[in-house]
C-alpha positions in Angstrom: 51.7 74.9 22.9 48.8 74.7 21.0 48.8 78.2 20.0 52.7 77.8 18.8 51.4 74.7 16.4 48.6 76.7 15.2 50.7 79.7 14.2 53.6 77.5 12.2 50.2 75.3 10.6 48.7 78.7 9.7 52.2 80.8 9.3 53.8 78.4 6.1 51.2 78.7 3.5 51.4 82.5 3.8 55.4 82.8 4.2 55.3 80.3 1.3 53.2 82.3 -0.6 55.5 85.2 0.0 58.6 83.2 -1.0 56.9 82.3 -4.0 56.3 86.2 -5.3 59.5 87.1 -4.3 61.2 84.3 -6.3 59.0 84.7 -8.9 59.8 88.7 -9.1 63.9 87.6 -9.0 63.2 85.1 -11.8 61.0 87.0 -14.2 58.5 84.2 -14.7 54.5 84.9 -13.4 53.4 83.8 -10.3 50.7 81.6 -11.5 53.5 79.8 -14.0 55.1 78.7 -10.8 51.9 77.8 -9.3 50.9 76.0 -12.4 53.9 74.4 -12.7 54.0 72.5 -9.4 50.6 71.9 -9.2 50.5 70.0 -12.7 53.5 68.3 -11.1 51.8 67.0 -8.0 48.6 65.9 -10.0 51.0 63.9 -12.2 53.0 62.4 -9.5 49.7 61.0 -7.5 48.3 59.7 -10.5 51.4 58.1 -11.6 51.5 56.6 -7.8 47.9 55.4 -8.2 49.1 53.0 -10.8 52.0 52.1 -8.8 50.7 51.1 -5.8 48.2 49.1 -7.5 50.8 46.7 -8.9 53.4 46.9 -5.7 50.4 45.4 -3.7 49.7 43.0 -6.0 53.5 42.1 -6.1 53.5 42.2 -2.5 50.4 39.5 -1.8 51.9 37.6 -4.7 55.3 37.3 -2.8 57.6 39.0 -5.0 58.3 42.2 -3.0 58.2 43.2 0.8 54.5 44.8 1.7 56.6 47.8 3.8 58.9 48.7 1.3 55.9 49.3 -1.2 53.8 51.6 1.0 57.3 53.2 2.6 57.8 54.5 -0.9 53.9 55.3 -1.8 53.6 56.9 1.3 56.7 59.2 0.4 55.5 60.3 -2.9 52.3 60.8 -2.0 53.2 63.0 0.7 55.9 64.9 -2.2 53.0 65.4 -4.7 50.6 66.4 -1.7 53.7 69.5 -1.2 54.0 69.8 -4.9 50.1 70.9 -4.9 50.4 73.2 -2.4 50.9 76.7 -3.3 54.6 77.6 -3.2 58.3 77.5 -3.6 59.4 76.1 -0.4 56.6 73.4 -0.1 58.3 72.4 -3.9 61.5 72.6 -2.3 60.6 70.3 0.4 59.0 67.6 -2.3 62.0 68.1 -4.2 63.9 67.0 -0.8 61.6 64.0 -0.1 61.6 62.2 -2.9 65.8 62.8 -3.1 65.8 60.7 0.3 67.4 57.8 -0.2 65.0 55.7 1.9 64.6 52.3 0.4 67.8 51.9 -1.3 70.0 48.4 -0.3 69.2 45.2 -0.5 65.9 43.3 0.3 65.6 42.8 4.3 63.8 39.9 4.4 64.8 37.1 2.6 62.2 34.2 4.3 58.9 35.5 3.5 56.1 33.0 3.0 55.8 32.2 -0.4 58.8 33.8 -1.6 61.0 30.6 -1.8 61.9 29.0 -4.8 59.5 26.7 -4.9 56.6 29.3 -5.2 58.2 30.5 -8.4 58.4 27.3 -10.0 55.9 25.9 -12.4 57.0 22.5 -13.0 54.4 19.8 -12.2 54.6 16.1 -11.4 53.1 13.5 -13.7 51.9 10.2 -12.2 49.3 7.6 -12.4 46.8 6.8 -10.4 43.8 4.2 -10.4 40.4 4.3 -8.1 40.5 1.4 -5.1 37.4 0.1 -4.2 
């Protein structure tokens, strides 16, 4: 079994890589344009999600969004511009098929987290008096 793992772990990059030339001889564009391409993507995308995650966990210990949804959706794009950088078509075409998921799409699932009430998002304050008893 472990043998079988190894193989497909060792066996993608160079069928991918083999994918990738015979695409690239079918569409007439270089092979390093292609690699170029969707490596320049991938560096984008996690850079772009660096930012991101940054203020969806700040929104998240602030109480305005779920903590799971944030890091469902990091850890998805991370994982798609991890593919993107890898060298080939059908590592792209896998990307392309993660981040098409329709994973945290609907409404929010939970409605009574702490500090999420309306009260929390309220900034009115109380006036009132008050004098020192000795």
């Amino acid at each position: 079994m472990r043998f079988i793992l190894l193989m497909i772990v060792l066996g993608f990059p160079v069928i991918d890589l083999y994918a990738t030339v015979r695409f690239a001889r079918w569409t007439g564009v270089p092979v390093w344009g292609w690699l170029a391409v969707s490596f320049l993507a991938g560096a984008y995308l996690l850079r772009n999600e660096r930012m991101a995650f940054r203020a969806a966990t700040i929104a998240a210990m602030h109480g305005e969004q779920p903590l799971l949804r944030g890091l469902v959706d990091s850890g998805r794009k991370v994982l798609a511009g991890m593919l993107f950088m890898l060298p080939g078509v059908l590592s792209d075409l896998v990307a392309l098929v993660l981040l098409a998921l329709p994973i945290n799409v609907g409404r929010e699932f939970a409605p009574h987290i702490v500090g999420a009430g309306a009260y929390r998002r309220s900034r009115k304050t109380h006036d009132g008096e008050y004098h020192r008893v000795e």
